[in-house]
Structures are given as C-alpha cells and as structure tokens.
C-alpha positions in Angstrom: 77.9 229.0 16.0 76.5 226.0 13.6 78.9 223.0 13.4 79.2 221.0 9.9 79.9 217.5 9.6 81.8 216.4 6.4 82.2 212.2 5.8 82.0 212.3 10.2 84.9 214.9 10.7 84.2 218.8 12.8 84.9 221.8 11.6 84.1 224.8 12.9 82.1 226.5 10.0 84.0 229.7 10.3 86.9 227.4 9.2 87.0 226.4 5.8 88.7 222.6 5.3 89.3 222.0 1.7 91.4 218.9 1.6 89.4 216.6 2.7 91.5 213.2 3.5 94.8 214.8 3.5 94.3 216.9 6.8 91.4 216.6 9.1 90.1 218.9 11.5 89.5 217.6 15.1 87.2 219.9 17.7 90.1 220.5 20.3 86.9 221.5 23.0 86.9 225.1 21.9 84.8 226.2 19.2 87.0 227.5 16.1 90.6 225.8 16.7 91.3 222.6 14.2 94.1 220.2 15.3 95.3 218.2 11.8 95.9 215.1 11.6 98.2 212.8 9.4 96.6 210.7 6.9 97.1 207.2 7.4 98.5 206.6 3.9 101.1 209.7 4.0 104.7 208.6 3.2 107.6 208.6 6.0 109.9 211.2 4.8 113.7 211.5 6.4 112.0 214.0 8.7 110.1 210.9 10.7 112.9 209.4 11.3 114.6 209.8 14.2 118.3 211.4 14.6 119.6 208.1 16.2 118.4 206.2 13.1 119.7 208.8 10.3 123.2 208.7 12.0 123.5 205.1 11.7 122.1 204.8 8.3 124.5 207.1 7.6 127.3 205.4 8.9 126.2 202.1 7.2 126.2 203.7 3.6 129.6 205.3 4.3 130.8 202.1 5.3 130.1 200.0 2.0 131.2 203.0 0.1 134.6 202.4 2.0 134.8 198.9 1.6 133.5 199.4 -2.4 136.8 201.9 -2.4 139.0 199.6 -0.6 138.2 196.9 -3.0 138.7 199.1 -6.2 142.3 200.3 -4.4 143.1 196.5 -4.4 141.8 195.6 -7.8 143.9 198.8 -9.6 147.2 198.0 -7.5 146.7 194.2 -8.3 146.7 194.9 -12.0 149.3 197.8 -11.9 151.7 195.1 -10.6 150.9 192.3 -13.1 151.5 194.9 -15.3 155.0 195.8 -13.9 155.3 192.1 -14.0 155.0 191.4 -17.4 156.8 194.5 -18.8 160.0 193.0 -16.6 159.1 189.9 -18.3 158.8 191.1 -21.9 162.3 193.5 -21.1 163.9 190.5 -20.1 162.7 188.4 -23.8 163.7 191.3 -25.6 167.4 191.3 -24.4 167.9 187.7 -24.6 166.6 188.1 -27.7 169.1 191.0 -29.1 172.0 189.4 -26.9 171.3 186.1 -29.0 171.2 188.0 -32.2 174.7 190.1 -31.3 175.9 186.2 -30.7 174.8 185.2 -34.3 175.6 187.8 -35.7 179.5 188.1 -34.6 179.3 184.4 -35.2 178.5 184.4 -38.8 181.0 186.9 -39.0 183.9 185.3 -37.5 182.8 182.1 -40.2 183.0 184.4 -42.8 186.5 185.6 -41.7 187.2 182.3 -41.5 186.4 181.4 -44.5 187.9 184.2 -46.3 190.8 183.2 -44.8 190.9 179.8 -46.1 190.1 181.1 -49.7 193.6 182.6 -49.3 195.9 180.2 -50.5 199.5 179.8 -48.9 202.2 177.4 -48.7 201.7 176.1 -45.1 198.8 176.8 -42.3 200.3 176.6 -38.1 198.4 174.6 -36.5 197.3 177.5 -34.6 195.9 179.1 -38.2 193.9 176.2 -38.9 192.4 175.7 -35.5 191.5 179.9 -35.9 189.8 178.4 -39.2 188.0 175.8 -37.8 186.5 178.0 -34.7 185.3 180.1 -37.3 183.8 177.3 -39.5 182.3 175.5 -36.7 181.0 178.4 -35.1 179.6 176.7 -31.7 182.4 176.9 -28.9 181.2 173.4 -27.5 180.6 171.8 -31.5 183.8 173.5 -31.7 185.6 171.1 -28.8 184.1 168.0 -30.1 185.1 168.7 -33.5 189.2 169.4 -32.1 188.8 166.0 -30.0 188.1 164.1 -33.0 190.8 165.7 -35.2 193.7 166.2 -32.4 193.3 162.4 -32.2 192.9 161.7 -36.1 195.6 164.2 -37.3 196.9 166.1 -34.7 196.2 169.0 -36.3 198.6 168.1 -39.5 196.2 169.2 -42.0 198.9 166.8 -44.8 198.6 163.7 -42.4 198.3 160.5 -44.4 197.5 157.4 -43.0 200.3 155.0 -44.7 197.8 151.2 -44.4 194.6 153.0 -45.3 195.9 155.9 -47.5 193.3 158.5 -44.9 194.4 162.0 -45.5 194.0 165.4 -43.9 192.3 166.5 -40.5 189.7 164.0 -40.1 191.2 161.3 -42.0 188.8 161.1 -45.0 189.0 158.1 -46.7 189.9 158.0 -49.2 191.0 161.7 -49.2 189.5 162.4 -52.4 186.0 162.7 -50.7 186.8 166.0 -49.8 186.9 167.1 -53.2 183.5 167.9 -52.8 184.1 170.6 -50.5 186.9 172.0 -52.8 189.5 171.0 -55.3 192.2 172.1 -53.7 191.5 169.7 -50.5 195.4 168.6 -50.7 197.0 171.7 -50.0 193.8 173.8 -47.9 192.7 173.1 -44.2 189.9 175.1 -44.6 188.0 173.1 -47.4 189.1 169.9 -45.2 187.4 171.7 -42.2 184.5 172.3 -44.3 184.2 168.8 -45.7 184.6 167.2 -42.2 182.0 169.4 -40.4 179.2 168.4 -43.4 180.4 165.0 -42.9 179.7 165.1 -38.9 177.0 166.8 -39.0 174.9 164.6 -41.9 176.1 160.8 -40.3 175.8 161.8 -36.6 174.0 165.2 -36.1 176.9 167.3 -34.9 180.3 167.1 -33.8 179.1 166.2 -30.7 177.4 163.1 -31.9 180.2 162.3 -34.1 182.7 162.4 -31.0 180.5 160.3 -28.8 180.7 157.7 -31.5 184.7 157.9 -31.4 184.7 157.6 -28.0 183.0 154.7 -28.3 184.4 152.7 -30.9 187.9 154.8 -31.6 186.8 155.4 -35.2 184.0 157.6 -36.6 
C-alpha cells in the first residue's frame, strides 16, 4: 500500500482526509489507522476544562450573584423605610395641620359669639359676662391673660369706671373715653365695643396684649 504526503502529514491512501488543518492524520505504526490531532488554534470549550475548575467558577459566579442580591435586599428595604418615614412624617403635618384649623375655627367662632353677644344691648354686664366677652374677642388664651392683667388693674373689671383727676373711662381707661367711639357709639353703656377698642389699641402701640402688659409692668401705665 502507496503512502501520500499532504503539506508533510501521513495518510494512509485508503483513508481519505478532507480537512486538512482542522484534523491531521498521524501513522500510529500500522498501515491504515489515523490518530487526529487538535489544531493548535482550536478554541477551549467548557469541555477542556477540568471538573475542579468548573465547580469553582461556578461557585464564584453564584457568589457575586448573591452579594448583587444581598445589596438589592438592602437598597429596596432602605427605601421602603424612608418611605415609612416620611409618610409618619407627612401624617403627623397633616394633623397638626387640621388640629390647628379645628383651633381657629372654634376660635373665630367663640369671637363671633362674642361679639354677638355684645351687639345685644342690656342694662348691666357681670363682670363674669364681660370677661366671657373679652375671651371671645381676644381669642388667644395667653393674649387673653395679658389683656385681664392690664384691665383688672385699670378697671377691675367695671366696664363704667371713671377716673375722677383724669376723666379715663371704661376697662382700659381710655382717655379721654371718647376715643372709643371709634369702635362704637354706644362705648358708654357696652363692654364689648370697649373690649374691642382696647384690644386695637394694644395691639397697634405695642404689638399685642402681651407687649402692652410688659410696658405696664414696667412703667404702671400703658
């Protein structure tokens, strides 16, 4: 049997090699038997590798997708709780919010009562009438306290009180008296316009009752 040599490889002729570069046949010693042989250039497939090497590969790639999960896990329960956060936050706004409107709103009612009342005319006001009047005028319990210090030292409450040197009249001792006219004609005979006219009065020379009592205390006059 004739051997043929193809670009320095042996094949037996009775074999037919058709790929030449991919597989080459090698005389094994015995006519007719090829043994193939890898290219040099053919890629290393998962096959090649060895079991030790898949396993850890494996292991490695199971690990960062672990560690990728782990840090997701964190990132949606870190947001979930700002969330939580800020919705206890935004609850909390909302009720101080409508508590301070319910405050307001009973508050402008209980001035309007007030003032209702002191549209009602009648022969004489307890003191404990006109100090209902003026909580209702006033509004703010502590304006409120300032405004009864000044007065329960001016007037005591007499709503008639006239000061006999300086001819002061009412609650809070306008002088002359007839200032008050601007809150109402009838600031003689009604505690509620002289309420009205003292608070306006407080509130435009010192800012509030508060301010206007702070001045008293200081000097014993406002």
């Amino acid at each position: 049997m004739s051997r043929i040599s193809v670009r320095g490889f042996a094949v037996a002729s009775a074999t037919a090699v058709t790929t030449v570069g991919a597989v080459v046949g090698v005389a094994s010693g015995s006519e007719g038997v090829v043994q193939p042989v890898a290219a040099a250039d053919a890629p290393t497939v998962l096959a090649d590798i060895p079991a030790g090497q898949q396993v850890q590969q494996a292991s490695l790639t199971q690990q960062v997708q672990a560690q990728s999960d782990a840090a997701d896990a964190g990132a949606k329960k870190a947001a979930e709780e700002s969330a939580r956060k800020q919705a206890a936050k935004d609850a909390s706004a909302r009720k101080k919010a409508e508590e301070k409107a319910e405050a307001d709103r009973k508050a402008k009612e209980a001035s309007r009562a007030a003032e209702r009342a002191a549209l009602v005319v009648k022969a004489s006001y307890t003191v404990a009438e006109v100090q209902a009047m003026a909580q209702g005028i006033v509004g703010d319990a502590s304006q409120y306290q300032c405004f009864s210090n000044i007065v329960t030292r001016e007037s005591g409450w007499n709503y008639t009180a006239t000061n006999a040197s300086s001819g002061a009249y009412g609650l809070v001792q306008a002088l002359p008296g007839t200032k008050m006219a601007s809150a109402g004609a009838d600031w003689r005979t009604n505690p509620g316009t002289q309420i009205k006219w003292g608070l306006n009065y407080m509130n435009s020379r010192y800012g509030s009752p508060c301010g206007a009592w702070s001045f008293w205390q200081a000097n014993h006059w406002y």
